[in-house]
C-alpha positions, 0 to 999 in steps of 0.5 A: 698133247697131254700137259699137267703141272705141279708143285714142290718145294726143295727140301733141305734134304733133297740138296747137296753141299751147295744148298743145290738140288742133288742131281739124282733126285730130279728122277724123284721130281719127274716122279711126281709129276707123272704119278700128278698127271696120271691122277689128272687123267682120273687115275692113279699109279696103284690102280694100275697096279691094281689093275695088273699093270706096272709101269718100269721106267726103261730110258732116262735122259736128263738136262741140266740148265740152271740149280734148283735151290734149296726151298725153291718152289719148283713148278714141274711141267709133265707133258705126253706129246704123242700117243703111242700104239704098244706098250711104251709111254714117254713123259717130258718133264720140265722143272721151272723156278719161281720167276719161270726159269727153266731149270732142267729138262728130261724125258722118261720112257716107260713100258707097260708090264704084266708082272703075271705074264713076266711081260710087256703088255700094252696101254690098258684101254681104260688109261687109253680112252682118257689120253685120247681126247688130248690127240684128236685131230682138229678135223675129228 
């Protein structure tokens, strides 16, 4: 299992009314901290894309405990829990207040797509061979 973890802090344009974080920007959170953790790995979004790859989310689900309010220090935690064959990649987010309240929860698949072949395609082995020291078996 992969973990990393970042910080952001809610900005007044983010929120709605209620000073609360806008419901549709926790996606834009989750962002962060996929592009936060890949960077972690050693790499980023655009030398994927430099690479050929692109990375279009395919399923969103998201659940909503607590508000995360506006000027609140939201620590976002970006798990991979399994290393799957193929082309898809699921990240679970996080979103913790200050005092460590969680606030939200949500998992993002994405798909590994050659925009050249208009197709899937899988993990490059590149991104691969830094995921995997985080799945060896205690016994490997």
């Amino acid at each position: 299992m992969f973990t990393a973890s970042t910080q952001i802090r809610v900005r007044y344009g983010e929120t709605d009314q209620m000073g609360y974080l806008y419901y549709g920007n926790y996606a834009l959170y989750y962002e962060v901290g996929r592009a936060e953790a890949i960077r972690q790995l050693g790499f980023t979004y655009r030398q994927l894309e430099e690479m050929g790859i692109m990375m279009p989310v395919v399923e969103l689900n998201s659940q909503y405990y607590r508000p995360a309010l506006y000027d609140d220090l939201i620590t976002v935690k970006t798990t991979v829990k399994e290393l799957q064959e193929g082309s898809k990649i699921q990240f679970h987010s996080e979103l913790y207040n200050e005092t460590g309240q969680l606030l939200n929860k949500g998992v993002t698949t994405l798909v590994f797509y050659d925009p050249a072949e208009k197709k899937k395609t899988n993990m490059p082995n590149e991104l691969l061979d830094r995921l995997a020291p985080f799945f060896k078996k205690n016994n490997e």
